[in-house]
VOTOR-30311 format. One record per residue (C-alpha): residue number from 0; residue in one letter; x, y, z. Coordinates in Angstrom, 2 decimals. Layout:
# residues N
@n NUM&res a&xx X&yy Y&zz Z $
...
END
This chain:
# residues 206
@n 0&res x&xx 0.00&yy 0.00&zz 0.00 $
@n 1&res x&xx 1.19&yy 3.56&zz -0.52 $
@n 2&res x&xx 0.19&yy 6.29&zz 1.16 $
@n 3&res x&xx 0.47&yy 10.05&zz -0.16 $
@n 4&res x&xx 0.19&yy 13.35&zz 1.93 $
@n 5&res x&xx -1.21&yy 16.56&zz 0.66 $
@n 6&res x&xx -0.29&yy 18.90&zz 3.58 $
@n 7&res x&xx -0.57&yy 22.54&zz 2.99 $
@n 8&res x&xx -0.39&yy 25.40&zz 6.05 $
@n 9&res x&xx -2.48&yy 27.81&zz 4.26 $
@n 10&res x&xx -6.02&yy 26.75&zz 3.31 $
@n 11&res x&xx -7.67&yy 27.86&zz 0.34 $
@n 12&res x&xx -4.70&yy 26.21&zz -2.18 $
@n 13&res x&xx -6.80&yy 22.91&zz -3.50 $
@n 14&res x&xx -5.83&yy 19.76&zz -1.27 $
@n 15&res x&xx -8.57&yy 18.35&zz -1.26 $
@n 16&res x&xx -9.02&yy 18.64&zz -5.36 $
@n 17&res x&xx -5.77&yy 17.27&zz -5.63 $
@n 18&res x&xx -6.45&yy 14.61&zz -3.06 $
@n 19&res x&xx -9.91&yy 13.86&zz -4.67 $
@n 20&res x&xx -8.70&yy 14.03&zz -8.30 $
@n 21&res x&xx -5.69&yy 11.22&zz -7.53 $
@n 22&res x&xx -7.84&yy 9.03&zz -5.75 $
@n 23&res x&xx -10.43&yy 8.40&zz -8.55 $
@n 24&res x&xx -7.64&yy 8.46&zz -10.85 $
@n 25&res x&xx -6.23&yy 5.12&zz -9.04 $
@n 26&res x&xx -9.73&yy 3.72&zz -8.57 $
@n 27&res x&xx -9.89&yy 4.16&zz -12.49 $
@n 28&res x&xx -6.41&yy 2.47&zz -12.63 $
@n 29&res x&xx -7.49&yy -0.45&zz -10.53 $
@n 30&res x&xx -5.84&yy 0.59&zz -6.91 $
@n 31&res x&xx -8.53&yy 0.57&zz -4.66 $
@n 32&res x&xx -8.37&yy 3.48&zz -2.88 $
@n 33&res x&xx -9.14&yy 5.11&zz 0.26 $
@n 34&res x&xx -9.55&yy 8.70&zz 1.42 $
@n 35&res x&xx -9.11&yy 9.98&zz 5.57 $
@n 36&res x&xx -10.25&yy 13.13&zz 5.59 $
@n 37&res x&xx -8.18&yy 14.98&zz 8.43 $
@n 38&res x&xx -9.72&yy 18.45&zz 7.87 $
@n 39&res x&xx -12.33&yy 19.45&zz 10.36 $
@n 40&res x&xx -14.33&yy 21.04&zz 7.47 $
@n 41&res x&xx -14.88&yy 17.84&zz 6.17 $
@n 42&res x&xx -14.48&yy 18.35&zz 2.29 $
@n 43&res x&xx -13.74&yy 15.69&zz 0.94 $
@n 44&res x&xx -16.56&yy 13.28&zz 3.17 $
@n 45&res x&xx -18.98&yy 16.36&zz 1.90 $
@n 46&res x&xx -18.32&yy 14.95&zz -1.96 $
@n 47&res x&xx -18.46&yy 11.61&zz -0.61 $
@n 48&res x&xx -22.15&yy 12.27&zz 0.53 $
@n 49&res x&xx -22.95&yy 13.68&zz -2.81 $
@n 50&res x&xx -20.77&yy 10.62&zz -4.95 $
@n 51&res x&xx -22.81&yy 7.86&zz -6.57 $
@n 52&res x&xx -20.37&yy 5.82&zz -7.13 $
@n 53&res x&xx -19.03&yy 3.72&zz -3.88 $
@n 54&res x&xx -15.34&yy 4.38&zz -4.77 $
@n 55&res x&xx -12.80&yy 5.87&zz -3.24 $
@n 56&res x&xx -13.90&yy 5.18&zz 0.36 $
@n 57&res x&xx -13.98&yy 8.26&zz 2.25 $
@n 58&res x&xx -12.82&yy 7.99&zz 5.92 $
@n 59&res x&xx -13.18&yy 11.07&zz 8.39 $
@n 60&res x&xx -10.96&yy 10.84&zz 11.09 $
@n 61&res x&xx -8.92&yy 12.84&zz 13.59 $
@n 62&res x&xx -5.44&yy 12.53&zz 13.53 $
@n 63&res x&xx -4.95&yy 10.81&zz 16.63 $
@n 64&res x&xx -6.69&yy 8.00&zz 14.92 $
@n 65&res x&xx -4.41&yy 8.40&zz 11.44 $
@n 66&res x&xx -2.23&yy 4.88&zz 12.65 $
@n 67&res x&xx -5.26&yy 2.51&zz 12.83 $
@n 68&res x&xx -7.03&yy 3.60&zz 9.97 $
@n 69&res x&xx -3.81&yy 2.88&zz 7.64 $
@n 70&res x&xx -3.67&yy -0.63&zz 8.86 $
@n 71&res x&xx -6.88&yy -1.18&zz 8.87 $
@n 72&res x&xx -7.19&yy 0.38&zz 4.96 $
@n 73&res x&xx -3.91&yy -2.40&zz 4.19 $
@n 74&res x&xx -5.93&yy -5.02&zz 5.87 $
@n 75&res x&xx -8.83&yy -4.22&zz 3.95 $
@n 76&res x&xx -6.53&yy -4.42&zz 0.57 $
@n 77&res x&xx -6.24&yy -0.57&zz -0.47 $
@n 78&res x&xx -3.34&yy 0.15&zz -2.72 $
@n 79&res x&xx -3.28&yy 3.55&zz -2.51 $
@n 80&res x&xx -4.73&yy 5.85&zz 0.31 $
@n 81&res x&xx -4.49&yy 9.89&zz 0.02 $
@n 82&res x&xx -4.52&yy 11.94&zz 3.57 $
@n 83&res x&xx -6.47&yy 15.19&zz 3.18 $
@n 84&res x&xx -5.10&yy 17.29&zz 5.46 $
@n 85&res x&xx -6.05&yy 20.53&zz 7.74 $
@n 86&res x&xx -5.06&yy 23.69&zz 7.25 $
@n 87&res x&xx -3.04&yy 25.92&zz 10.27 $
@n 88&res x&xx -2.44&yy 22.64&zz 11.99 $
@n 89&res x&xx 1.16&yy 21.58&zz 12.43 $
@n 90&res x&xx 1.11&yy 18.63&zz 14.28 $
@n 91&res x&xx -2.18&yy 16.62&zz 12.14 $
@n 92&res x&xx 0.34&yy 17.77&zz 8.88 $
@n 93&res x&xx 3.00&yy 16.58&zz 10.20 $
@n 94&res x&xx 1.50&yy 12.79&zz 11.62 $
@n 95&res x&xx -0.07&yy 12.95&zz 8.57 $
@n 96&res x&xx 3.38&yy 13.62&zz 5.87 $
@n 97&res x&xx 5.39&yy 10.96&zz 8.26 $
@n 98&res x&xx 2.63&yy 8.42&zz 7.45 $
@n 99&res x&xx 2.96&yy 9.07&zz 3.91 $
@n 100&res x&xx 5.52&yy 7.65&zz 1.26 $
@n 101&res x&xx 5.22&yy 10.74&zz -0.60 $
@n 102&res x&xx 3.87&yy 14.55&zz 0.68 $
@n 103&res x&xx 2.27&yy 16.79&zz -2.07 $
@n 104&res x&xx 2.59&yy 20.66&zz -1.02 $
@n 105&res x&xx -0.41&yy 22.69&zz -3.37 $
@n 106&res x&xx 0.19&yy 26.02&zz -3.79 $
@n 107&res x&xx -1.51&yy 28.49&zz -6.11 $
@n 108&res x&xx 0.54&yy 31.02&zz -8.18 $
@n 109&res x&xx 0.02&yy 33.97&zz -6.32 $
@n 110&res x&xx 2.57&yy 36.38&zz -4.03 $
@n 111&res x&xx 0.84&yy 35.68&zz -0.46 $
@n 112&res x&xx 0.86&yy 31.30&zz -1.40 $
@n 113&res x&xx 4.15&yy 31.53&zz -2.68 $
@n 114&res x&xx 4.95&yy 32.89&zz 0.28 $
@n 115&res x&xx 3.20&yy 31.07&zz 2.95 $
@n 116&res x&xx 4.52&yy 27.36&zz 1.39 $
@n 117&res x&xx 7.77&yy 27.78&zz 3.50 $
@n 118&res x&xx 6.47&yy 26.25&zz 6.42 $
@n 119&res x&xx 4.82&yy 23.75&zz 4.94 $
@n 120&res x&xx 8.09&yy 22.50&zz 3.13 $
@n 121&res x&xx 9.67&yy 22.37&zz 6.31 $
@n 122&res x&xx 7.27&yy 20.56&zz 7.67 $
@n 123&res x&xx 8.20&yy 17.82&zz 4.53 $
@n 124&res x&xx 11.69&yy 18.28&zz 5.57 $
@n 125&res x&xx 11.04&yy 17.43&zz 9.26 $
@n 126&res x&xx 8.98&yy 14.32&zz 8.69 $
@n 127&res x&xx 12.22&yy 13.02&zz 6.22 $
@n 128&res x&xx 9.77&yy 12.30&zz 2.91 $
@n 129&res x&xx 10.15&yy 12.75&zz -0.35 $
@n 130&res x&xx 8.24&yy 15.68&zz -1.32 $
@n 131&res x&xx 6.66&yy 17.98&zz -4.25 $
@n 132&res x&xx 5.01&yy 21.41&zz -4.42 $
@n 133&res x&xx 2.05&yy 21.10&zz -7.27 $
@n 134&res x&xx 1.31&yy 24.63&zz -9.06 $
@n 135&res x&xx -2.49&yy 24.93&zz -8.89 $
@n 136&res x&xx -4.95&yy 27.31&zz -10.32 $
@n 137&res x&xx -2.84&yy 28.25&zz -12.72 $
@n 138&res x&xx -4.29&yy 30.66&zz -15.13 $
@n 139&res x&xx -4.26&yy 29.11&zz -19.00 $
@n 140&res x&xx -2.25&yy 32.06&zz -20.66 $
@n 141&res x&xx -0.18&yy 34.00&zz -18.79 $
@n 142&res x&xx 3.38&yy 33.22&zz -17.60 $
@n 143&res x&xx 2.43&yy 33.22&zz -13.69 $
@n 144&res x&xx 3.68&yy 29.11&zz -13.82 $
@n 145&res x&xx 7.12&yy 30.09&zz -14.91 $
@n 146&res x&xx 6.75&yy 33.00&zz -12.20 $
@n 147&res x&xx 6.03&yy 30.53&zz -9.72 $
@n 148&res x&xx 8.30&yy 27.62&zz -10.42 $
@n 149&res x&xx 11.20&yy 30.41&zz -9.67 $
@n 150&res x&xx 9.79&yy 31.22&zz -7.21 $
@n 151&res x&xx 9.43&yy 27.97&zz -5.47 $
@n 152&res x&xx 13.12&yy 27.60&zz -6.37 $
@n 153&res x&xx 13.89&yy 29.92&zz -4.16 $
@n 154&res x&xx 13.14&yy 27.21&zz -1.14 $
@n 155&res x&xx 15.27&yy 24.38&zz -3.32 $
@n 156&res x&xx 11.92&yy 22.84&zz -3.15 $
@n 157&res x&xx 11.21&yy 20.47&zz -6.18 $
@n 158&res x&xx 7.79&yy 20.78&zz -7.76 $
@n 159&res x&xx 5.91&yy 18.85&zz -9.92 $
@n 160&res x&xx 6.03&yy 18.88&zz -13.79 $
@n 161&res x&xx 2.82&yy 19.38&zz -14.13 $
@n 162&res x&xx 0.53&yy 21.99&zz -13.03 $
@n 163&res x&xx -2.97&yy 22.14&zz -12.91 $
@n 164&res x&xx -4.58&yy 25.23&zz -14.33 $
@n 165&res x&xx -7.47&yy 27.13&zz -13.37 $
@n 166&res x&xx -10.21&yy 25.56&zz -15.28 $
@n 167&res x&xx -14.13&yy 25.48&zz -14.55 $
@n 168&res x&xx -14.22&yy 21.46&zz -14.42 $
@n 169&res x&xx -12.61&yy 21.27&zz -11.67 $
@n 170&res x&xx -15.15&yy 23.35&zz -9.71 $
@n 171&res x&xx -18.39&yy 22.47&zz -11.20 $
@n 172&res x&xx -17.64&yy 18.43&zz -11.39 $
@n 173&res x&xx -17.12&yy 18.65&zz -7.06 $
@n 174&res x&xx -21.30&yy 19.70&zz -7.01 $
@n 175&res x&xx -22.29&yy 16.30&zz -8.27 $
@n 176&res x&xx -19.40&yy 14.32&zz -6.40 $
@n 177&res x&xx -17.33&yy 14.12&zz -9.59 $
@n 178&res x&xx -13.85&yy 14.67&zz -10.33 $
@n 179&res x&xx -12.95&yy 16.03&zz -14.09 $
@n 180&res x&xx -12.31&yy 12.91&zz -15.50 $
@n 181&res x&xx -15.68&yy 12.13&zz -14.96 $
@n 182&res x&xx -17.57&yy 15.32&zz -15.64 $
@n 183&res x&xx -15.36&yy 16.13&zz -18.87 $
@n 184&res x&xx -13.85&yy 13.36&zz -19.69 $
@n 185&res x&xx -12.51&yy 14.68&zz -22.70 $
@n 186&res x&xx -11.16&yy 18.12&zz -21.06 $
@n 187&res x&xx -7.84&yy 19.91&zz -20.36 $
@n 188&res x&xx -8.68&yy 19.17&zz -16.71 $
@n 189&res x&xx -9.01&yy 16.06&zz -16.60 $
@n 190&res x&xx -5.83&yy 15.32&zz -18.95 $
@n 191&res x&xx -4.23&yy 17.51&zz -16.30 $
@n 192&res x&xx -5.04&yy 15.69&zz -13.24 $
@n 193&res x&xx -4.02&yy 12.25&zz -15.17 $
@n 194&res x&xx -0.85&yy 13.16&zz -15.66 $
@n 195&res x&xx -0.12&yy 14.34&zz -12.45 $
@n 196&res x&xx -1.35&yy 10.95&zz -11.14 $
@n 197&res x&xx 1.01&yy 8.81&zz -13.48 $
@n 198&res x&xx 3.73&yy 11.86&zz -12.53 $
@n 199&res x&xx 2.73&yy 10.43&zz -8.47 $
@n 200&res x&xx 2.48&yy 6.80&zz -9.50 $
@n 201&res x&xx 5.77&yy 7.02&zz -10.73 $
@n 202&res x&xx 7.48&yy 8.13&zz -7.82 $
@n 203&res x&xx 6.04&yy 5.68&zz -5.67 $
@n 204&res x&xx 6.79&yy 2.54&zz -8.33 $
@n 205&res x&xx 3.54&yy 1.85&zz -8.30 $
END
């Protein structure tokens, strides 16, 4: 089983579109999948409630609890479990990325996020896992992804190659407990958030 991490500080970035998008992704790729939903607000258990489909289990939980789920999701025969994290809470991230074989770090393209990911890379660093920012909302045209990919430099952070843009599908398809590649399947979204799950499969060897 592998486990990825998307721990962010700052709330308002997109973990839990990234978290949601990956999961279905390995559901569609055969890796049954399960979702703990460490954020308070409950997002991704909100889109759960709203899913027809029965895939990717959605488990609330607080963090205390993060150790037990995981072997209980293994013993169960998940593949591949993504941890939705809470925002402005140090110690949940951080159980949460040292759980993980891999933490994901969103961050949108924008002076105050670019700004605000520092803690949350040390917080990567701390828990000793391999880690990745992922450039999201990034507007189509425009050369704010360049911008942003220097600036993440800056922390001698790596990021992901690919970024997911700021695109209507990946709003709209979250109302009826979709993710793009089931709302458009067709779409520049959900080609995006493909790729960046064969871009995360391939780090872990799955």
């Amino acid at each position: 089983m592998k486990t990825v991490a998307i721990v962010s500080q700052k709330g308002g970035v997109g973990k839990t579109t990234v978290a949601l998008h990956l999961a279905v992704a390995a559901e569609r790729d055969g890796k049954p999948t399960v979702i703990i939903d460490l954020d308070p607000q409950a997002s991704a258990a909100t889109w759960k409630d709203l899913r027809e489909d029965e895939t990717p289990i959605v488990q609330p939980a607080q963090v205390n609890r993060l150790g037990v789920i995981l072997a209980e999701a293994e013993k169960q025969g998940a593949a591949f479990v993504v941890i939705d994290t809470s925002p402005n809470s140090e110690s949940s991230s951080l159980s949460a990325a040292r759980a993980a074989d891999l933490v994901l770090i969103p961050c949108r393209p924008h002076l105050l996020d670019l700004k605000a990911i520092g803690s949350s890379i040390e917080l990567a660093r701390l828990a000793k896992k391999p880690f990745a920012v992922v450039v999201n909302a990034v507007p189509p045209r425009g050369g704010l992804a360049s911008e942003a990919d220097m600036a993440i430099g800056t922390y001698d952070a790596p990021i992901a190659p690919v970024h997911l843009s700021m695109r209507a599908a990946y709003y709209h398809c979250l109302v009826n407990g979709q993710v793009a590649q089931e709302y458009e399947p067709l779409g520049k979204a959900a080609e995006e958030a493909h790729e960046l799950y064969k871009w995360v499969r391939k780090q872990l060897d799955m």
